[in-house]
N, CA, C and O of each residue as an XYZ file, in Angstrom:
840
protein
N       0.841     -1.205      0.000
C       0.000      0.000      0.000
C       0.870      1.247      0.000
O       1.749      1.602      0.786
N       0.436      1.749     -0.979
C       1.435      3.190     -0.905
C       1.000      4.337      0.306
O      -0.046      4.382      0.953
N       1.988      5.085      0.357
C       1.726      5.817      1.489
C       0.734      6.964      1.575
O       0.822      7.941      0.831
N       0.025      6.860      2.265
C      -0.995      8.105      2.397
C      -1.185      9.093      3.599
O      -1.644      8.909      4.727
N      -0.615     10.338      2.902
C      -0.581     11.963      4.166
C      -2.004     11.998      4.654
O      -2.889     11.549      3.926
N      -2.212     12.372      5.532
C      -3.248     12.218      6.210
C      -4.544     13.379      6.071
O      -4.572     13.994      7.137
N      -5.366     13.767      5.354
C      -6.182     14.670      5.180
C      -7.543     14.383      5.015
O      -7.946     13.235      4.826
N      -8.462     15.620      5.094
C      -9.822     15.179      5.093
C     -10.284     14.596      3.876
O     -10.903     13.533      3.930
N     -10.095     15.069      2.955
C     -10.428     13.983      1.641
C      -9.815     12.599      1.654
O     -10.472     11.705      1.120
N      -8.489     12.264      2.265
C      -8.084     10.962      2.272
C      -8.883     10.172      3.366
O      -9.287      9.033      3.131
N      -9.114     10.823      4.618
C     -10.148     10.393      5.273
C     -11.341      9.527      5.021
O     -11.652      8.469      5.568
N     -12.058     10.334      3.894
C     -13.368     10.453      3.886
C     -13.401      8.760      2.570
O     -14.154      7.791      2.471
N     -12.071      9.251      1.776
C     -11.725      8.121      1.344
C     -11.690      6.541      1.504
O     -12.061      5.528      0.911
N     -10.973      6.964      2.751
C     -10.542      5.460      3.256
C     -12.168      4.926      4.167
O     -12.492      3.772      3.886
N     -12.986      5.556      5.020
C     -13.931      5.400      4.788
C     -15.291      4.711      3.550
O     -16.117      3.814      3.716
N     -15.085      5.374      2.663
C     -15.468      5.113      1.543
C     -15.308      3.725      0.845
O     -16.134      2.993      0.300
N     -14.039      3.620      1.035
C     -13.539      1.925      0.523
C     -13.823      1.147      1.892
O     -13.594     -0.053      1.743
N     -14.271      1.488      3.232
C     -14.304      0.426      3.891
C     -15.836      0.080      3.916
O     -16.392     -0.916      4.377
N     -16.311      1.074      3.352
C     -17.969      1.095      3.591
C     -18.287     -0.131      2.229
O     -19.006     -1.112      2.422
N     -17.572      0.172      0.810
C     -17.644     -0.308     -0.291
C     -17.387     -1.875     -0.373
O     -17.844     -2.525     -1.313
N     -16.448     -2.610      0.906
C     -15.630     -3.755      0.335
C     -15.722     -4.308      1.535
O     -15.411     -3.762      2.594
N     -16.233     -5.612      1.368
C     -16.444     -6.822      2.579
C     -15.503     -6.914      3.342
O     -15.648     -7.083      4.553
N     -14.030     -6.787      2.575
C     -13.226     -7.482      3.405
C     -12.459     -6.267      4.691
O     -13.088     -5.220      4.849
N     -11.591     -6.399      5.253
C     -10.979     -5.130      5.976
C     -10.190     -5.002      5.283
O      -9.837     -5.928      4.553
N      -9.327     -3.175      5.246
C      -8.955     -2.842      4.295
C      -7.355     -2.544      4.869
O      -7.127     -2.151      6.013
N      -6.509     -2.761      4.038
C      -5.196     -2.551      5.063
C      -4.866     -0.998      5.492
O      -5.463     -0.243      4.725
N      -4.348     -0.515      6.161
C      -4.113      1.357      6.582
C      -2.754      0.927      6.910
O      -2.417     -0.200      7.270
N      -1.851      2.179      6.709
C      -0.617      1.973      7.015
C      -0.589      1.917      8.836
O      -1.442      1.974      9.722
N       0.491      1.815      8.790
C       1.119      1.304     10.200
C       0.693      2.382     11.054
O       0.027      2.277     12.084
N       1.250      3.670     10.397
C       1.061      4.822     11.367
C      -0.276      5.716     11.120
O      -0.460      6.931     11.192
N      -0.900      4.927     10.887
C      -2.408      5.496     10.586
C      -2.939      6.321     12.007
O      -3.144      7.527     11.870
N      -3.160      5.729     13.322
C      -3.286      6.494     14.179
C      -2.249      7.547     14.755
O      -2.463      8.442     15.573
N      -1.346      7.285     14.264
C      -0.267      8.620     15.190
C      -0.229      9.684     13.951
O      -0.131     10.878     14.232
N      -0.311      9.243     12.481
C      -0.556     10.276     11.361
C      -1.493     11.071     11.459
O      -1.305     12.206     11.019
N      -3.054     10.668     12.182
C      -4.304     11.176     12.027
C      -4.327     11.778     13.430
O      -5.177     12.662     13.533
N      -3.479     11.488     14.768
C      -3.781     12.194     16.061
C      -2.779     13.545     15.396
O      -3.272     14.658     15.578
N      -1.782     13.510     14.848
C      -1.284     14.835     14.570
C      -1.827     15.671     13.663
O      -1.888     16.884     13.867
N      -2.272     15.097     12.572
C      -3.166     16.028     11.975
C      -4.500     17.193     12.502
O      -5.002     18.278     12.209
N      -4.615     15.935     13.577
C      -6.038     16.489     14.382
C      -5.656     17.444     15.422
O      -6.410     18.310     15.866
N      -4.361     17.230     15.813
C      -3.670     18.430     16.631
C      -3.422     19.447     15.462
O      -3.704     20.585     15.837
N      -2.967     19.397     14.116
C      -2.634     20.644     13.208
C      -4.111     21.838     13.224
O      -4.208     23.061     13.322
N      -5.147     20.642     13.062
C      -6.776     21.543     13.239
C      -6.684     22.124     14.449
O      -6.739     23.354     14.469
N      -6.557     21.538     15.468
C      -6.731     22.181     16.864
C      -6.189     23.295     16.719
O      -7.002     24.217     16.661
N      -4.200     23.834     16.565
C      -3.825     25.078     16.348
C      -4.768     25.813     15.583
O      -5.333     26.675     16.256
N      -5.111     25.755     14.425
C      -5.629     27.036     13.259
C      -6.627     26.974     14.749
O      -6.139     27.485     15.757
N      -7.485     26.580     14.801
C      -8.803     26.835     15.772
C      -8.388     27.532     17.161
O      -8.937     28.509     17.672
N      -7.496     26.940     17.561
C      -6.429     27.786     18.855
C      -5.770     28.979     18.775
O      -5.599     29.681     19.771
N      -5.272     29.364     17.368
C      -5.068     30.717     16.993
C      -5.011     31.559     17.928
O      -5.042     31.047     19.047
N      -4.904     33.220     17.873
C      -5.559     33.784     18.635
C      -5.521     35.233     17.335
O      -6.339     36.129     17.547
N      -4.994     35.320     16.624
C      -5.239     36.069     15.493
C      -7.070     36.597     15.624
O      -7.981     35.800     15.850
N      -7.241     38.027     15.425
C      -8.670     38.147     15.165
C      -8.831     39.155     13.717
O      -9.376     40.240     13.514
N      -8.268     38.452     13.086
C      -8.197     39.111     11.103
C      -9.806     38.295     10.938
O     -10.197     37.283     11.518
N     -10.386     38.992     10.123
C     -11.654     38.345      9.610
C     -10.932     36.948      8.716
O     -11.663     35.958      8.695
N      -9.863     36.841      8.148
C      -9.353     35.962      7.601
C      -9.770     34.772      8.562
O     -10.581     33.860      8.405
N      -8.619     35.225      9.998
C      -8.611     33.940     10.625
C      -9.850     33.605     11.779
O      -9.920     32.776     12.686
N     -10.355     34.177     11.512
C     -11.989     34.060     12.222
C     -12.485     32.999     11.301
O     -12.480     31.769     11.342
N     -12.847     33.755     10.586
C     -13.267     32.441      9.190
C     -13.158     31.196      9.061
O     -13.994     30.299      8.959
N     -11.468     31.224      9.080
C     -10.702     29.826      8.836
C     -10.973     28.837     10.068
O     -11.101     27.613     10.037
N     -11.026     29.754     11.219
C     -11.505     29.096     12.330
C     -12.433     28.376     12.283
O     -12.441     27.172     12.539
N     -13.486     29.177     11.883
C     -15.099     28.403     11.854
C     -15.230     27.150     10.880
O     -15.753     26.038     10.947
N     -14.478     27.892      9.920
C     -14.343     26.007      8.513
C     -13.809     25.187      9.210
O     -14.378     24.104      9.065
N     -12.594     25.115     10.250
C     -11.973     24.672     10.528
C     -12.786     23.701     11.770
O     -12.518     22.499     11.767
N     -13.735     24.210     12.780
C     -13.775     23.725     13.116
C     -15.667     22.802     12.721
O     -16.515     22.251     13.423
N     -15.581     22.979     11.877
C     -16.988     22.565     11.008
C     -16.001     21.515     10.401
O     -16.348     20.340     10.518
N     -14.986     21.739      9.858
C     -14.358     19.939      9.350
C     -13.296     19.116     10.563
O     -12.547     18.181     10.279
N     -13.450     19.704     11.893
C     -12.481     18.778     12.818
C     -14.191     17.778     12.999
O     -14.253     16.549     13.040
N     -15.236     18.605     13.068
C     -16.649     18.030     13.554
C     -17.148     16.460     12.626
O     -17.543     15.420     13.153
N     -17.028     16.640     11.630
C     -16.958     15.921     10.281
C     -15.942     14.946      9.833
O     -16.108     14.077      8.978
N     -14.623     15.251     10.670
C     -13.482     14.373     11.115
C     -13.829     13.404     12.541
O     -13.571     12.201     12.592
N     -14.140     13.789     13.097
C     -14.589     13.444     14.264
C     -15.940     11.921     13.951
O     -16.036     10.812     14.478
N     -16.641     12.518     13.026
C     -17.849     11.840     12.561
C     -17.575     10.669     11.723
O     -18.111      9.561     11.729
N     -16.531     11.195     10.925
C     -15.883     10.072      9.836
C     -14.820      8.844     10.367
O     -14.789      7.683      9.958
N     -14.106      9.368     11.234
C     -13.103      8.391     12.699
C     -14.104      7.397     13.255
O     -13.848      6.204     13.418
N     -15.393      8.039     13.564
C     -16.088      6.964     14.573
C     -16.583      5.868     13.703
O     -16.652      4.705     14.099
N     -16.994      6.326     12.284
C     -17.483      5.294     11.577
C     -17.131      4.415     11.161
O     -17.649      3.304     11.043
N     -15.591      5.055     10.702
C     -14.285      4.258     10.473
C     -14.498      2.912     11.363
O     -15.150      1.892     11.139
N     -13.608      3.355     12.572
C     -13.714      2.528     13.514
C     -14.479      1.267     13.846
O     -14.169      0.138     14.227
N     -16.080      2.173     13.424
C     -16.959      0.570     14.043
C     -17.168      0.053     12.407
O     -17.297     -1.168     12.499
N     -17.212      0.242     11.703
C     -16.556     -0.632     10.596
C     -15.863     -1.678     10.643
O     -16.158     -2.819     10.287
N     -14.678     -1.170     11.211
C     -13.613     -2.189     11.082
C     -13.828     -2.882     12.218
O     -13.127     -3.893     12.254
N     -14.732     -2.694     13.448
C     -14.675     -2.990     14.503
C     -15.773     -4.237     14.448
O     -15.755     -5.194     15.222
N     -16.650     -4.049     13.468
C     -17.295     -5.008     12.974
C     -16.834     -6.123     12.046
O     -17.377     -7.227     12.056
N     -15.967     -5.856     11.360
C     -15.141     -6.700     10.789
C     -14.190     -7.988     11.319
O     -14.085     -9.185     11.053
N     -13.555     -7.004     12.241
C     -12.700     -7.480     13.199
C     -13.853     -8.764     14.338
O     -13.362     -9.562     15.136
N     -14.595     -8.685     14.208
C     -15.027     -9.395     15.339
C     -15.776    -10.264     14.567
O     -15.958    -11.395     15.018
N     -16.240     -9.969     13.511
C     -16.603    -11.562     11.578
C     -15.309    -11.992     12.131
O     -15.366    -12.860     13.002
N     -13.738    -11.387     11.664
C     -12.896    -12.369     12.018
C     -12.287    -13.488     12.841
O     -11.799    -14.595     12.614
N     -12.642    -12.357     14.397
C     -12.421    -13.528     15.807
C     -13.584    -14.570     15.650
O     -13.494    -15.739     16.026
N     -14.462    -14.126     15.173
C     -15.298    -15.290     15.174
C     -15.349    -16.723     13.981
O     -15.887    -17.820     14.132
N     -14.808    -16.347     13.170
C     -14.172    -17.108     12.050
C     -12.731    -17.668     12.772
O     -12.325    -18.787     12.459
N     -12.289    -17.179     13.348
C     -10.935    -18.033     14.062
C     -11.466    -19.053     15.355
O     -11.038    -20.146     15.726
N     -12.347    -18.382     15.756
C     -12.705    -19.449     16.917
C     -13.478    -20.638     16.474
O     -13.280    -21.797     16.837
N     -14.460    -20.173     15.573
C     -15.086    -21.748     14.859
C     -14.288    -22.467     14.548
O     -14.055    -23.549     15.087
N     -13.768    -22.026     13.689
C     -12.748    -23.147     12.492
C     -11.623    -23.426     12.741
O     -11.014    -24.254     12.063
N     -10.958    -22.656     14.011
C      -9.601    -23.034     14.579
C      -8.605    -22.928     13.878
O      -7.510    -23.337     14.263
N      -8.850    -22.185     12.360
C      -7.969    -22.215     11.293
C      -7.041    -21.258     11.644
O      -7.284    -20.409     12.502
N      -5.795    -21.342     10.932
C      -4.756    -20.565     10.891
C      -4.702    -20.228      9.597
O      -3.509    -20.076      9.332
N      -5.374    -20.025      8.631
C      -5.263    -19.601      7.105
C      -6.257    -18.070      6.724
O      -6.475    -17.431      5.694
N      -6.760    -17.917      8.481
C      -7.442    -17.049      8.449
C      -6.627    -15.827      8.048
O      -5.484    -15.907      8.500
N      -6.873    -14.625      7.281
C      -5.693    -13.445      6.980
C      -6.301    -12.793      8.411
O      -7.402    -12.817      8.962
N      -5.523    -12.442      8.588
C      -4.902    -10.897      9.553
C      -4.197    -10.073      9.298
O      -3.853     -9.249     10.146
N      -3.774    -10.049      8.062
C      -3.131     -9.054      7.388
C      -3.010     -7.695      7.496
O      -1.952     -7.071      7.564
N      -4.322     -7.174      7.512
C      -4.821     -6.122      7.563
C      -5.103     -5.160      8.808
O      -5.413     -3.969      8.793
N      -4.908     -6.008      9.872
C      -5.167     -5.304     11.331
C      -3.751     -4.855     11.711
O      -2.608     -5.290     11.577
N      -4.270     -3.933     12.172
C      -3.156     -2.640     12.711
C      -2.704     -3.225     13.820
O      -3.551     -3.888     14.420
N      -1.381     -3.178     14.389
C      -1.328     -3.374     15.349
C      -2.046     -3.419     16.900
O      -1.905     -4.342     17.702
N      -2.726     -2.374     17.079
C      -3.031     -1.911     18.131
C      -5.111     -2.793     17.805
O      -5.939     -2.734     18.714
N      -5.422     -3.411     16.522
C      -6.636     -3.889     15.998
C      -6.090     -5.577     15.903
O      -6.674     -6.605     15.558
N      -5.140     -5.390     16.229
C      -4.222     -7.064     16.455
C      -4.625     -7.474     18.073
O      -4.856     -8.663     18.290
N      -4.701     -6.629     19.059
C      -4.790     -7.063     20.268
C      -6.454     -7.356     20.736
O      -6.956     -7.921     21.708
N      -6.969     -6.727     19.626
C      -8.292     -6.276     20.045
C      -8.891     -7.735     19.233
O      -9.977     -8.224     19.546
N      -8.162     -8.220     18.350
C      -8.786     -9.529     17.317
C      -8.490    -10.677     18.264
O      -9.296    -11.607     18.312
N      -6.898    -10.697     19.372
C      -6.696    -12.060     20.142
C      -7.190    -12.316     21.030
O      -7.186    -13.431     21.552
N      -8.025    -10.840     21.621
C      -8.458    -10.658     22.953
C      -9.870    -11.282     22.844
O     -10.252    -11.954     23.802
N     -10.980    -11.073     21.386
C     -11.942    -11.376     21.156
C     -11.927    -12.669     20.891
O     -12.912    -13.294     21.285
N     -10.726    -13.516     20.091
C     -10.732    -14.830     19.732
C     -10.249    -15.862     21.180
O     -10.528    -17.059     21.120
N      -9.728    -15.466     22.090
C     -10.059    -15.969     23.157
C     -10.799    -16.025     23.850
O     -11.015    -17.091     24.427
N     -11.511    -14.920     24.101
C     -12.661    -14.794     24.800
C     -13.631    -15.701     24.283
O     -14.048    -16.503     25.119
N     -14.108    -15.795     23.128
C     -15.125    -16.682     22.477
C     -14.359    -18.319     22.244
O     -14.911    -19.255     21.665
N     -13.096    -18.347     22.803
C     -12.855    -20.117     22.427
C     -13.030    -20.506     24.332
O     -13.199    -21.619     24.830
N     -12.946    -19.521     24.861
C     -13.155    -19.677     26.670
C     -14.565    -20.223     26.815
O     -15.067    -21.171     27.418
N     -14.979    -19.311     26.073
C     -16.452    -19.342     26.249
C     -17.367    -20.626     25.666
O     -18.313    -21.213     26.192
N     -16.660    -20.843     24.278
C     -16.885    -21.878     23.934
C     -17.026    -23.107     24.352
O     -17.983    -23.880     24.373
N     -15.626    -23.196     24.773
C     -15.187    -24.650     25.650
C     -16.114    -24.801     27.160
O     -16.722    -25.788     27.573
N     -16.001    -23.774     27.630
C     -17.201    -23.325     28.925
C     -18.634    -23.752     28.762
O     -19.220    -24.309     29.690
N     -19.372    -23.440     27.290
C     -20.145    -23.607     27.254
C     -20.819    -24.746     26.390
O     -21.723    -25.423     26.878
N     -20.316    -24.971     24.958
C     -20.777    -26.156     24.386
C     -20.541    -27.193     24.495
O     -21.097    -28.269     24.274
N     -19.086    -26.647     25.098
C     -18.202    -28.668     25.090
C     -18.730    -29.526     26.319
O     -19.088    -30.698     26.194
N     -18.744    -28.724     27.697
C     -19.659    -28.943     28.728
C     -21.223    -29.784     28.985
O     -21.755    -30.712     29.594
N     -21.487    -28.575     27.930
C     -23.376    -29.311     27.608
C     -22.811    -30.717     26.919
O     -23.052    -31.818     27.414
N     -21.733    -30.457     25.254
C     -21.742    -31.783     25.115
C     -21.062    -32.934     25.958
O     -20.543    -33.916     25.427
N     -21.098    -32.788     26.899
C     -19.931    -34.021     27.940
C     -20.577    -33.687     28.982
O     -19.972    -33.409     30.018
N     -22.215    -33.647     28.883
C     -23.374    -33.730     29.850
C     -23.003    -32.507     31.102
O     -24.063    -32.190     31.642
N     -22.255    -32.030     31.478
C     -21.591    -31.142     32.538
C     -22.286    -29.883     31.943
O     -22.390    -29.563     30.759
N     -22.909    -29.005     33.492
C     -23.090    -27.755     33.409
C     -22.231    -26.822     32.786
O     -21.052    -27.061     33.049
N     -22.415    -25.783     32.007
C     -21.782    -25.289     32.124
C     -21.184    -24.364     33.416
O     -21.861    -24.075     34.403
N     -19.724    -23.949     33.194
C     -19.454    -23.011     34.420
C     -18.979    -21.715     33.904
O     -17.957    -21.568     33.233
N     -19.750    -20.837     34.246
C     -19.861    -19.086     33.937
C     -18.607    -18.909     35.098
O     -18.343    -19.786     35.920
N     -18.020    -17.833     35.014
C     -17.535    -17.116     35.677
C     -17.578    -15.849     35.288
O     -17.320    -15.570     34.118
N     -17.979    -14.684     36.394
C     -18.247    -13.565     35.793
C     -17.305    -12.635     35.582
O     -16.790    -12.193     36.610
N     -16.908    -12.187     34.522
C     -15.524    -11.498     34.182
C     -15.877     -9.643     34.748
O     -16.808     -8.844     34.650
N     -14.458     -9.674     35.358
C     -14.539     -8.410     36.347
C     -14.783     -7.348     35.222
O     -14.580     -7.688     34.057
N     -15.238     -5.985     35.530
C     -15.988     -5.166     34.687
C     -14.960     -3.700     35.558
O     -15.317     -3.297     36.665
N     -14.032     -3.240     35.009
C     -13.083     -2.353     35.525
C     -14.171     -0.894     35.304
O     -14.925     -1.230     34.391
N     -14.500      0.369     35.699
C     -15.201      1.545     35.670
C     -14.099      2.445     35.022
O     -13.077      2.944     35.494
N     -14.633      2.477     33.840
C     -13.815      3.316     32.649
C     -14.187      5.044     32.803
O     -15.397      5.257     32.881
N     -13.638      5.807     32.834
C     -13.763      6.920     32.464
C     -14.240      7.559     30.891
O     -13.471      7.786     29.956
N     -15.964      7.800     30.915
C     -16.061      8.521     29.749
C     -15.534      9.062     29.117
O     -15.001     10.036     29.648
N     -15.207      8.841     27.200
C     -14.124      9.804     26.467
C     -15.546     10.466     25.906
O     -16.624      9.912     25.695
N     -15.197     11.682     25.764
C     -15.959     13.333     24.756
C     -14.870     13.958     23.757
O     -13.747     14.461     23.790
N     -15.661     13.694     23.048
C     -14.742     14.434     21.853
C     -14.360     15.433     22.487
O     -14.393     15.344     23.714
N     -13.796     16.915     21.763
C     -13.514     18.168     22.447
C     -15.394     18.939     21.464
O     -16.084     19.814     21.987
N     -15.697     18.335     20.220
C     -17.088     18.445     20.067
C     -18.306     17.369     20.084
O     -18.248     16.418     19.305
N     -19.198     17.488     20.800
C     -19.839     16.459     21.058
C     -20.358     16.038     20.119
O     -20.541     16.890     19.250
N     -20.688     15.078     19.895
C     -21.416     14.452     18.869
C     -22.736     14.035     19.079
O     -22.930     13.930     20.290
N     -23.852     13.716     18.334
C     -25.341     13.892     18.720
C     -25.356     12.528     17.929
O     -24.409     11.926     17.420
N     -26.889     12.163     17.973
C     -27.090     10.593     17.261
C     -28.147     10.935     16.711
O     -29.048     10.630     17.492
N     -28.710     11.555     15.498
C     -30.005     11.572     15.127
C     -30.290     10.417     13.640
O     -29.486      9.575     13.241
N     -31.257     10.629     13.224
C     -31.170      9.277     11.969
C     -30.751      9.054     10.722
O     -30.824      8.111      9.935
N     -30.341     10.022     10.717
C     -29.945     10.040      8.950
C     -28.170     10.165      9.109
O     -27.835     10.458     10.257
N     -26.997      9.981      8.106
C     -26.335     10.621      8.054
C     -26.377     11.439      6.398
O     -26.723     10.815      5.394
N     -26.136     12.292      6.380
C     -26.086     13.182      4.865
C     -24.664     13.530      4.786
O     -23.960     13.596      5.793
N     -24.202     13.771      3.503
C     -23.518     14.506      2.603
C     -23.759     15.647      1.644
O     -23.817     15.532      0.420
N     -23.886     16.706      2.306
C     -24.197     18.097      1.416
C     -23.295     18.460      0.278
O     -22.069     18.566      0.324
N     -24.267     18.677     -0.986
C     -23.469     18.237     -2.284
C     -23.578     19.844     -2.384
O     -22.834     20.134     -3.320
N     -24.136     21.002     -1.881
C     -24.435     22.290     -1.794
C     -24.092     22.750     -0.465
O     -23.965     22.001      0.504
N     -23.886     24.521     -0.443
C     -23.844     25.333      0.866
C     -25.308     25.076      1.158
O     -26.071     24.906      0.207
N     -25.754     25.037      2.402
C     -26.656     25.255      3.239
C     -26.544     26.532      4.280
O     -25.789     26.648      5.245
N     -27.395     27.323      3.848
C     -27.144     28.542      5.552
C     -27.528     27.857      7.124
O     -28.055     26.766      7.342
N     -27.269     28.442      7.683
C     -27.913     28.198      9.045
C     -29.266     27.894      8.790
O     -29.756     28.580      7.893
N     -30.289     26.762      9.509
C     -31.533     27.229      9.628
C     -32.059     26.591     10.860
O     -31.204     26.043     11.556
N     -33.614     26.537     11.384
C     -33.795     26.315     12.169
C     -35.074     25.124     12.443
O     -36.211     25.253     11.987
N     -34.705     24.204     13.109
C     -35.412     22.604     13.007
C     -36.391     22.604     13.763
O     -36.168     23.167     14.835
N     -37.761     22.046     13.591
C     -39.073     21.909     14.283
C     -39.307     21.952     15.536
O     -40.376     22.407     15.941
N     -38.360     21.490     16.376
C     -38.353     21.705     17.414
C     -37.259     23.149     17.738
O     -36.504     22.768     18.632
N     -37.001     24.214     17.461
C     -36.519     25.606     17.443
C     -34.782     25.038     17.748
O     -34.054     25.780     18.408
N     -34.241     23.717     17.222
C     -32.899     23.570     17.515
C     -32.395     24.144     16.215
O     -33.073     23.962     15.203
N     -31.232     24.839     16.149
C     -30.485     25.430     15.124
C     -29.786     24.057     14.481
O     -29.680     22.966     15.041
N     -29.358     24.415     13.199
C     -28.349     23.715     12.325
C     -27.906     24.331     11.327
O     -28.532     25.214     10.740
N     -26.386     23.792     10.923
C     -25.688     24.552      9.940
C     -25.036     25.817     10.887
O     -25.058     26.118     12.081
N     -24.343     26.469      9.423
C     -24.133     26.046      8.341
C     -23.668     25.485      7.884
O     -22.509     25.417      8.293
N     -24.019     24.491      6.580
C     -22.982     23.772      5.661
C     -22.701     23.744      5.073
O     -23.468     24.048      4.160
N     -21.062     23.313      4.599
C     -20.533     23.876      3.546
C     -20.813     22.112      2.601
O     -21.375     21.088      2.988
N     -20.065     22.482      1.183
C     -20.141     21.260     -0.085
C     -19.122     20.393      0.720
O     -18.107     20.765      1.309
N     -19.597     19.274      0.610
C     -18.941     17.955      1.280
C     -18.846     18.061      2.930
O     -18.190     17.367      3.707
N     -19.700     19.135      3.182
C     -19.855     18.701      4.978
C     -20.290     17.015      4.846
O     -20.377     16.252      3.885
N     -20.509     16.864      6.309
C     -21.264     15.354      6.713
C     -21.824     16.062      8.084
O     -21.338     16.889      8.855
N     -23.345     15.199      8.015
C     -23.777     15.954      9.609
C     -24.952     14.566      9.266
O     -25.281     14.040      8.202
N     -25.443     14.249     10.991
C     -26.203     13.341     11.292
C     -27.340     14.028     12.072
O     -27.387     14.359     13.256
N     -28.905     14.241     10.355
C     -29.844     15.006     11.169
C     -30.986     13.959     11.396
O     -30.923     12.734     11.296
N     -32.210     14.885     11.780
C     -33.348     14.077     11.777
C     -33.797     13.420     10.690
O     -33.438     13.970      9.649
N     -34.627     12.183     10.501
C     -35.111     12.323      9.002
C     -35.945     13.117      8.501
O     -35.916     13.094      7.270
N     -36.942     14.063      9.097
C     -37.996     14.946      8.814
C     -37.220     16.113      8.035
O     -37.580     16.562      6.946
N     -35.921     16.598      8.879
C     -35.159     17.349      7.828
C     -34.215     16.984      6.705
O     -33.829     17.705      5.785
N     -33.838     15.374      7.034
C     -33.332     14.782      6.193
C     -34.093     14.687      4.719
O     -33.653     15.231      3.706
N     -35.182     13.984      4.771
C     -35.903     14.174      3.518
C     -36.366     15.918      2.713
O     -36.464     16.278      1.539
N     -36.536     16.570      3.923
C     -36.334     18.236      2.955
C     -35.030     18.217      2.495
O     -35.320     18.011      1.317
N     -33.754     18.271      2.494
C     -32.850     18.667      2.151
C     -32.557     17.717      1.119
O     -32.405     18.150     -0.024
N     -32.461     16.583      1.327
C     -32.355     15.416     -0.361
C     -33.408     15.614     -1.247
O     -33.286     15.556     -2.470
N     -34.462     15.851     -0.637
C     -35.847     16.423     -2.175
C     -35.175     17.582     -2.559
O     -35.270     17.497     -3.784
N     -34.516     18.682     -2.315
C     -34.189     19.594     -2.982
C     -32.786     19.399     -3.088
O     -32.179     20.404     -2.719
N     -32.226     18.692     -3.370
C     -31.024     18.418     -3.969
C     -29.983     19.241     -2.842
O     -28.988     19.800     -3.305
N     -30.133     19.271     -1.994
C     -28.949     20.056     -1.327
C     -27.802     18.652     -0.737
O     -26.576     18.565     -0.800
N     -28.559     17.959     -0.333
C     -27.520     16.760      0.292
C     -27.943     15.153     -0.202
O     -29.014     14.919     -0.763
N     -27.023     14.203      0.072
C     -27.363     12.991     -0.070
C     -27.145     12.101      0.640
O     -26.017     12.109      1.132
N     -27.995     11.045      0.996
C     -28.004     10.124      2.210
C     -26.711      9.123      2.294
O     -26.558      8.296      1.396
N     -25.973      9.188      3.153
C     -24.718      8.445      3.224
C     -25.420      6.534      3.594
O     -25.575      6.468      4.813
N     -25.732      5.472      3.073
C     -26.095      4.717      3.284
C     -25.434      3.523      4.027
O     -24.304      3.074      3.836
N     -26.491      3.052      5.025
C     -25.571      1.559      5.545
C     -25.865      0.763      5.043
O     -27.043      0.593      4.728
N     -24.620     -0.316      4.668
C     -24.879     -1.450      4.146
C     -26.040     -2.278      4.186
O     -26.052     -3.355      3.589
């Protein structure tokens, strides 16, 4: 795989091919330490302290595509995160070693052995047991109290996701919540009530799940 600088169009890219293709897709090695620095390069312009109408501006684009970065990372993620766990589960059935792993990142390597054990524990715990007449025996695996992660912008869950193929101004949603503005190739996750106004008039298009 040739090498790829890390930007919002390559982003939206690599997305794109993972949404497109069954299998998982390989990312270079330094895919997460390429994309945490990039995401620190957005943070500066937005950290600025310049007040030129220039960099006011740049600010606001700027932080309308860290939002849209933010949106495109998570999807990424459970993508592959779904993938990744077709795989542990294809290793634990079949016990095969011809399974590829090729493609998992290091740090998506720990997360594939951790799942393929867990389900051959579980396995052996539970089917082999029933078959060799024996209860199974549960043991309940300790549950450590994680500290909530927040983006630095929050993210909302509504039903649609869109792709605005047009600017959109600001406007304001049925229940008096604001949205926008958006610029051509934003991504934002609205209601469907406003979702279907904005794709009937050609302003955006529905990003689809498989």
């Amino acid at each position: 795989m040739q090498e790829i600088v890390i930007t919002y169009e390559t982003l939206f890219e690599l997305l794109k091919r993972e949404k497109e293709r069954t299998d998982l897709q390989k990312l270079e090695p330094t895919f997460f330490s390429d994309t945490i620095a990039y995401i620190k390069d957005k943070k500066k312009i937005i950290e600025a302290k310049s007040d030129s109408v220039f960099a006011v501006e740049e600010r606001k684009k700027t932080e309308r595509q860290l939002e849209n970065i933010y949106k495109i990372l998570k999807e990424l993620y459970e993508r592959r995160e779904k993938k990744i766990i077709s795989i542990a589960l294809d290793r634990s059935r079949t016990k095969s070693s011809l399974i590829d792993t090729s493609a998992l990142l290091k740090e998506e390597k720990v997360v594939f052995d951790a799942l393929a054990s867990l389900l051959d524990n579980y396995r052996d715990a539970i089917l082999y047991s029933v078959l060799n007449e024996k209860m199974p025996f549960m043991q309940q695996a300790e549950i450590k109290p994680k500290e909530e992660f927040r983006p630095a912008i929050e993210l909302k869950k509504p039903t649609r996701l869109l792709r605005f193929t047009s600017h959109v101004p600001k406007f304001v949603g049925t229940e008096l919540e604001e949205y926008g503005p958006f610029g051509e190739e934003d991504i934002a996750n609205l209601p469907s009530e406003i979702a279907d106004v904005l794709i009937g008039r050609g302003k955006a298009e529905e990003i689809r799940e498989e």
